[in-house]
C-alpha positions as YAML, in Angstrom:
chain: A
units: angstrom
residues:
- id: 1
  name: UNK
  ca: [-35.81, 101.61, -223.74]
- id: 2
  name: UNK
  ca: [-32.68, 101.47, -225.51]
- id: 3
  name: UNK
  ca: [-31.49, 98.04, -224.63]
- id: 4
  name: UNK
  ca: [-35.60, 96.77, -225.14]
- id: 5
  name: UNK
  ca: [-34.95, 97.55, -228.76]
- id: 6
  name: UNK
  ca: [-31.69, 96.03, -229.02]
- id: 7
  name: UNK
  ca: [-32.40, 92.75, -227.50]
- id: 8
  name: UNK
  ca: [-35.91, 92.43, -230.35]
- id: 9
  name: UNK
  ca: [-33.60, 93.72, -232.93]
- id: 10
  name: UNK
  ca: [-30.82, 90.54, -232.07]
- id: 11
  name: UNK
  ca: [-34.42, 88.16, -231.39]
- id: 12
  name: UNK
  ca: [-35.54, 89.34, -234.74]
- id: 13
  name: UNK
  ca: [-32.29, 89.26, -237.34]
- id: 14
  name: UNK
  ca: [-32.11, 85.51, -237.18]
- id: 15
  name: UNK
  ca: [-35.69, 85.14, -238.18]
- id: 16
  name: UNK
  ca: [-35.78, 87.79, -240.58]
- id: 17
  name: UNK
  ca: [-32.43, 86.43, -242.19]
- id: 18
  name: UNK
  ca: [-34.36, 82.88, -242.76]
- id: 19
  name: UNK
  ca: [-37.31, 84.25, -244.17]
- id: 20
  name: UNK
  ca: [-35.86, 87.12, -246.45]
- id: 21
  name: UNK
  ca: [-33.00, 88.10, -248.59]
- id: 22
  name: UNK
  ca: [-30.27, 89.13, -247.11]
- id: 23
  name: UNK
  ca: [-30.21, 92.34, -249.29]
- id: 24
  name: UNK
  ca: [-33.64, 94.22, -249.74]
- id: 25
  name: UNK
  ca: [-34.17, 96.88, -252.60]
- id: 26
  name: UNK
  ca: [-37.60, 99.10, -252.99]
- id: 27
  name: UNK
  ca: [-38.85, 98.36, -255.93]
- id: 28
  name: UNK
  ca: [-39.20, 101.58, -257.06]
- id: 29
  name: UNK
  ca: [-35.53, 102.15, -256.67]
- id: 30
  name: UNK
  ca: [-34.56, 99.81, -259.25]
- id: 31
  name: UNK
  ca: [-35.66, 101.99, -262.60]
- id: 32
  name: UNK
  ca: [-34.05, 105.41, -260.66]
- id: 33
  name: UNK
  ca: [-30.78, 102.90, -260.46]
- id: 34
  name: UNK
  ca: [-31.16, 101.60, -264.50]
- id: 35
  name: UNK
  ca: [-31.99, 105.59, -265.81]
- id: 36
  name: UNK
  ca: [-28.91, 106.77, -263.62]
- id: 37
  name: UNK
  ca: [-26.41, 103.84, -264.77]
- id: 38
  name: UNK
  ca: [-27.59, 105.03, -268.39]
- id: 39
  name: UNK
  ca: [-27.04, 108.54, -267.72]
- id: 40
  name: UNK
  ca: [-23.20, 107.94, -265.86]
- id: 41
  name: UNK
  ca: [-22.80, 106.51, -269.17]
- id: 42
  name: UNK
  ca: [-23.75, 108.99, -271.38]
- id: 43
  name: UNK
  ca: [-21.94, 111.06, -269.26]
- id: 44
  name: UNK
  ca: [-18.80, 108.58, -269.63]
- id: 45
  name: UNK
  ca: [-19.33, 109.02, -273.60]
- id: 46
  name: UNK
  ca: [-19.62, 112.44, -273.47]
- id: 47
  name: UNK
  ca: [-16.36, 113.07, -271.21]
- id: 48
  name: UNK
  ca: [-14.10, 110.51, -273.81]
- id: 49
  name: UNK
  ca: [-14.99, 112.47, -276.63]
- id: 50
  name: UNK
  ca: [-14.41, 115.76, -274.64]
- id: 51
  name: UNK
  ca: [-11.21, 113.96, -274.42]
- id: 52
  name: UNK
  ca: [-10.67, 113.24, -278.06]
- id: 53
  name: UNK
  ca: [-11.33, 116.66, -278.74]
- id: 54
  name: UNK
  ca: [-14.59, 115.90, -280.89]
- id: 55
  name: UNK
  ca: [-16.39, 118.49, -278.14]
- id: 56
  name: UNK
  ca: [-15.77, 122.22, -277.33]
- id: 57
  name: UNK
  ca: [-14.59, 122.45, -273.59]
- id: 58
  name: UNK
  ca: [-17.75, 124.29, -273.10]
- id: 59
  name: UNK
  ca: [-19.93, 122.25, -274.72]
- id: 60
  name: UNK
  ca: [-18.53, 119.46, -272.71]
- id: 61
  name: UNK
  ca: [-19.18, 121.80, -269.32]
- id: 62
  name: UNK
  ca: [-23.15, 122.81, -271.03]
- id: 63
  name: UNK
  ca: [-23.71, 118.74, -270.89]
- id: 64
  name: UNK
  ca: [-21.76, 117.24, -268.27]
- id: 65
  name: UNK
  ca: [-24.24, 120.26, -265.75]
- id: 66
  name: UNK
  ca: [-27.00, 118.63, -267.24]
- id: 67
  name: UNK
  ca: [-26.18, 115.31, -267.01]
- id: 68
  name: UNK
  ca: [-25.57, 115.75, -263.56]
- id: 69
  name: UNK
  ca: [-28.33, 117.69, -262.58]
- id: 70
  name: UNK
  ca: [-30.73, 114.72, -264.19]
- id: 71
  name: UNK
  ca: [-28.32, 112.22, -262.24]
- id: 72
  name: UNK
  ca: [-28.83, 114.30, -258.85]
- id: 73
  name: UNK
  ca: [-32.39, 114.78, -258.98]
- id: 74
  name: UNK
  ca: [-33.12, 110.80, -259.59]
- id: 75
  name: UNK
  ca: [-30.75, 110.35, -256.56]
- id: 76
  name: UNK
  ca: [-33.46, 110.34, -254.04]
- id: 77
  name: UNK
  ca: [-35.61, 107.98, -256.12]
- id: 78
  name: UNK
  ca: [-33.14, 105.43, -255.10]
- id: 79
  name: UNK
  ca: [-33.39, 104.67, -251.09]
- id: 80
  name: UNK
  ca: [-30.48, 102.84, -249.60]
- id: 81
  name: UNK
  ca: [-29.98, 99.12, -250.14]
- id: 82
  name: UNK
  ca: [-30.32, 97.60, -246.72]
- id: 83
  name: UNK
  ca: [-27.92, 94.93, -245.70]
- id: 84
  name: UNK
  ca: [-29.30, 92.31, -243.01]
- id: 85
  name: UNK
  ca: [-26.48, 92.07, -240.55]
- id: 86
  name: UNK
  ca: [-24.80, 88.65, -239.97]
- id: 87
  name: UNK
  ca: [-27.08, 86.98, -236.70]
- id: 88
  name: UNK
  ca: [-24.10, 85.44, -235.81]
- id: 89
  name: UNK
  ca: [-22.22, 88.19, -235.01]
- id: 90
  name: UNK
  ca: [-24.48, 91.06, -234.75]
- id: 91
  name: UNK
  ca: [-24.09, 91.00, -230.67]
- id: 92
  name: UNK
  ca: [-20.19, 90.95, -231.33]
- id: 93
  name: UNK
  ca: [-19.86, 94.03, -233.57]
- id: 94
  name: UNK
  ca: [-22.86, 95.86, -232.07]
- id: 95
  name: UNK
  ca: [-20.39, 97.83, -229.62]
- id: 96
  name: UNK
  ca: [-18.31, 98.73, -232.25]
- id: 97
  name: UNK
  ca: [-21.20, 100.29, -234.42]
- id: 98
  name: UNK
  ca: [-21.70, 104.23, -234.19]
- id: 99
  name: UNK
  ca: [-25.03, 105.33, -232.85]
- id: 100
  name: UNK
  ca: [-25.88, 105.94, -236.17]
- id: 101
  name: UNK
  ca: [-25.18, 102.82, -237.53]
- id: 102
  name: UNK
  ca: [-27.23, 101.15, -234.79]
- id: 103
  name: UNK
  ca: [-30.25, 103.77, -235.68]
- id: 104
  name: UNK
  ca: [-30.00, 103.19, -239.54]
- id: 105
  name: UNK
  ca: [-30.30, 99.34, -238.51]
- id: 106
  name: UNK
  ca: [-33.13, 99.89, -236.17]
- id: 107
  name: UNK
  ca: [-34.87, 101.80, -238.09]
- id: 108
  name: UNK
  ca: [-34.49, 99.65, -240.97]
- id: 109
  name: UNK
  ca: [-35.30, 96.06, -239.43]
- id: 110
  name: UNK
  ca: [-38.03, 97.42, -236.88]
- id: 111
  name: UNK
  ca: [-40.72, 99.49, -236.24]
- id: 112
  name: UNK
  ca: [-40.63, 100.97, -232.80]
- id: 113
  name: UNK
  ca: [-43.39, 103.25, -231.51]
- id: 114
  name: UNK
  ca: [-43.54, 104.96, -227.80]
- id: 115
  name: UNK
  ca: [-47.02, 104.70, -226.50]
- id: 116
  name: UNK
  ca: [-47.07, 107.44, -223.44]
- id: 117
  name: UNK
  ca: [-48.78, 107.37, -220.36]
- id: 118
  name: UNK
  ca: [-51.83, 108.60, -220.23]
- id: 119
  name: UNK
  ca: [-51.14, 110.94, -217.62]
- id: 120
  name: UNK
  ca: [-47.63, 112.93, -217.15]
- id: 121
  name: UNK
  ca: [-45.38, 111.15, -214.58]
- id: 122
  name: UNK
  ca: [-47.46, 107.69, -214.58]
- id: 123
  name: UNK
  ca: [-44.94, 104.57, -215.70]
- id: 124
  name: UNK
  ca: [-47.60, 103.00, -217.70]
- id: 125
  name: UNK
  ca: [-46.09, 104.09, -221.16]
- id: 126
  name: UNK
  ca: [-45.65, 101.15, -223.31]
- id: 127
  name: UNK
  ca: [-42.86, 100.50, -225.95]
- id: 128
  name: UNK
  ca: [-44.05, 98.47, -229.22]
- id: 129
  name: UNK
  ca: [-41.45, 96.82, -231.29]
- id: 130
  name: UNK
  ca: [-42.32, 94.80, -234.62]
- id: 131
  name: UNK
  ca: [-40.51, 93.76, -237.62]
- id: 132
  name: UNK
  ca: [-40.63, 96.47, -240.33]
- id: 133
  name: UNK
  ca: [-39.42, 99.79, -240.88]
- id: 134
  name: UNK
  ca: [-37.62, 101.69, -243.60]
- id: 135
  name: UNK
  ca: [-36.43, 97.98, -245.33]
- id: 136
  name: UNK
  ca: [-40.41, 97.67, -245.98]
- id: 137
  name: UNK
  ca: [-39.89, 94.16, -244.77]
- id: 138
  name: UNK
  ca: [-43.01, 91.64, -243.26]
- id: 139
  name: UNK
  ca: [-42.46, 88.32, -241.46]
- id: 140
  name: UNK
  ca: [-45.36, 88.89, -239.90]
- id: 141
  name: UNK
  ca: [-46.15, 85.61, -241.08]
- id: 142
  name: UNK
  ca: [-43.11, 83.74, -240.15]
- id: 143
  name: UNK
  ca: [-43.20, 84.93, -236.35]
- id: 144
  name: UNK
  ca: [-45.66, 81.99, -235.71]
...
């Protein structure tokens, strides 16, 4: 099952990569991002005049815990930026990858879903690979 995925996985990356971005952000994740860049700033601002002495150490300490606990709870608003790998070498460095790095792109690039037998024991389970997955991507259209 393992190598089934693999080999759709290197089948797919070259005609994902030449009908998508290379990088692909939710859209959702892109106002989390902006509010926490403006927050690390205030933050920044905050911490310089802590610096400067214009703030109380513990004022500094009251705002800098709330800052952060604004910052951490946007945090999951923001899912990861994924990172089409290069087609070109993705069979190369695939060995080298941590089974976690292979998941994370697996689950990123394709949606895989075990379809079991209908009766214990029987080998007529099917596997069902398609592009998709965590990246929210669709070439459904481009497969021809």
């Amino acid at each position: 099952m393992e190598k089934a995925v693999e080999d759709k996985l290197f089948e797919l990356i070259p005609v994902i990569a030449t009908a998508l971005p290379t990088e692909i952000v939710a859209p959702n994740a892109k106002e989390a991002d902006r509010k926490i860049e403006d927050l690390e700033a205030t933050l920044e601002d905050w911490r310089q005049a802590a610096i400067k002495g214009a703030v109380t150490p513990g004022s500094f300490a009251a705002i800098e815990q709330g800052l952060l606990a604004q910052i951490a709870e946007l945090r999951p608003k923001t899912p990861p930026k994924f990172r089409l790998p290069d087609p070109k070498t993705i069979r190369k460095v695939w060995p080298t990858w941590s089974v976690r790095e292979k998941r994370d792109q697996i689950r990123a690039w394709l949606t895989v879903t075990v379809v079991p037998a209908e009766r214990r024991g029987a080998r007529t389970g099917q596997l069902l690979i398609k592009p998709g997955g965590e990246s929210g991507i669709s070439v459904a259209g481009t497969m021809g």
